[in-house]
C-alpha positions in Angstrom: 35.3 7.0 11.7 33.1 9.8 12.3 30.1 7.4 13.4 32.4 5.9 16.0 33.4 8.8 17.6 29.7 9.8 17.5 29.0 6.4 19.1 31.3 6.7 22.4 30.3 10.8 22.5 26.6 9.2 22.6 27.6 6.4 25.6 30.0 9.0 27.6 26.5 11.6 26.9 24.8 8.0 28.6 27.0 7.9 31.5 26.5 11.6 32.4 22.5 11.2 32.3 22.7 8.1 34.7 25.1 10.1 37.2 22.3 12.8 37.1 20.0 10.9 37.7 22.1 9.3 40.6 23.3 12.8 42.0 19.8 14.3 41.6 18.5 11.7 44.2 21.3 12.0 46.4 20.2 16.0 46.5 16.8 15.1 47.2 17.8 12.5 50.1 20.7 15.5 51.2 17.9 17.9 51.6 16.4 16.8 54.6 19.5 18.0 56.5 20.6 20.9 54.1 16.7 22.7 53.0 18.9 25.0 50.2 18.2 22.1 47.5 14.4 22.4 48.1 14.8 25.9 46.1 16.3 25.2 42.9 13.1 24.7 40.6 14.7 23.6 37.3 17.0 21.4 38.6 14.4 19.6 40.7 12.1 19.8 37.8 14.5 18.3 35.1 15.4 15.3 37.7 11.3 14.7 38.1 10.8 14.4 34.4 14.1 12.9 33.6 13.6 9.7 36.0 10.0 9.7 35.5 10.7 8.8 32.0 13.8 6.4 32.9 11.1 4.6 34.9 8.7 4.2 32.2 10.7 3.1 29.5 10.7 -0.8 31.1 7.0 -0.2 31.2 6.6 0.8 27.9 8.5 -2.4 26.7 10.9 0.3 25.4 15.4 0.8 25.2 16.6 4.0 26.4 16.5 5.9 23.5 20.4 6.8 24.0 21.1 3.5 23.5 19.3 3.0 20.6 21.3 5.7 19.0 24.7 4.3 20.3 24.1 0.7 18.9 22.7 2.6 15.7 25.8 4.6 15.2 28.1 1.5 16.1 26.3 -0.7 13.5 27.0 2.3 10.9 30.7 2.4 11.9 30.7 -1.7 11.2 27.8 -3.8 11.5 30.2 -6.7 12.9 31.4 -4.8 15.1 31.8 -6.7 18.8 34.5 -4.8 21.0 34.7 -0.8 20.8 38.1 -1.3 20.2 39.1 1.6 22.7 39.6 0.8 26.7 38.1 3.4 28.2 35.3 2.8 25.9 35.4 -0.9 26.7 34.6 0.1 30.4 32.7 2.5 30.0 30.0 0.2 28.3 30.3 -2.0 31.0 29.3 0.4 33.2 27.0 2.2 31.5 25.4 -1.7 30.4 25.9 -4.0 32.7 25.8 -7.9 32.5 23.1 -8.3 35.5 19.4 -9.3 36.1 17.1 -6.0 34.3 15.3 -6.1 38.0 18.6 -5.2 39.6 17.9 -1.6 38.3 14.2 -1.7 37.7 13.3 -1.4 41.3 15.8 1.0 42.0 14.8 2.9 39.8 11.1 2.7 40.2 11.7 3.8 44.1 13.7 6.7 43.0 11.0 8.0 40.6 8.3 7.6 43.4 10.3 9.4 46.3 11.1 12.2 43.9 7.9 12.3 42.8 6.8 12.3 46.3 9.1 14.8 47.6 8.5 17.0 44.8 4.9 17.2 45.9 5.1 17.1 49.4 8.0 19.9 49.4 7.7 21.8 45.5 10.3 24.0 44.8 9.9 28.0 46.1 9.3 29.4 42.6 6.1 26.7 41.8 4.9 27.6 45.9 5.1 31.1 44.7 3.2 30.4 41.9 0.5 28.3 43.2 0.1 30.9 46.3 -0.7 33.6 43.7 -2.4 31.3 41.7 -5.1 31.0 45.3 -5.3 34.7 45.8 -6.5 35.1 42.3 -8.9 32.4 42.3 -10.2 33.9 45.8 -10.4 37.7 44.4 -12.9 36.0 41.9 
């Protein structure tokens, strides 16, 4: 029982790392119009690295590692397990792992990662500006 309930805590844990990763870009793409978003450093930073290492996971010829632990707690609860057995479960899976081409989200996701990655260093967060603008003085008081 208890690996079940670890199972769906581990896909709803899924869903609310790919929304995000969804909202996070949204921000980015919101920012052009509303410049507060550029300021908040370790939200921007935790997107970067989050969907930076969404994107290479196909690369690496590697699962989600989420997903891994989901199917390995569901094949604890019952190895012959094919339904969840719950509803909301039921759709949440097929949300979280849908029935389409793997391209239909690679390149998505790939141009995600490189305009964050773009936009993080074309416009970095105040506090890493900060940083890098001490970081010149110091080297030019050498």
């Amino acid at each position: 029982m208890w690996y079940r309930l670890l199972a769906d805590a581990m896909l709803v844990l899924h869903l609310a790392w790919i929304l995000f990763m969804l909202y996070g870009f949204a921000l980015t793409v919101r920012a052009f119009w509303r410049p507060a978003f550029w300021n908040r450093t370790l939200f921007r930073s935790l997107h970067l690295v989050g969907i930076l290492f969404v994107a290479s996971k196909p690369v690496l010829g590697e699962y989600c590692p989420l997903t891994v632990w989901e199917y390995e707690l569901r094949r604890h609860y019952n190895p012959t397990i094919e339904y969840p057995g719950s509803f909301v479960i039921g759709y949440l899976e097929r949300l979280v792992y849908p029935d389409i081409s793997p391209l239909v989200y690679l390149i998505p996701t790939f141009a995600i990662a490189a305009f964050t990655l773009v936009m993080f260093v074309v416009k970095p967060p105040a506090r890493l500006w900060q940083w890098r603008r001490q970081a010149t003085r110091k080297s030019k008081l050498l």
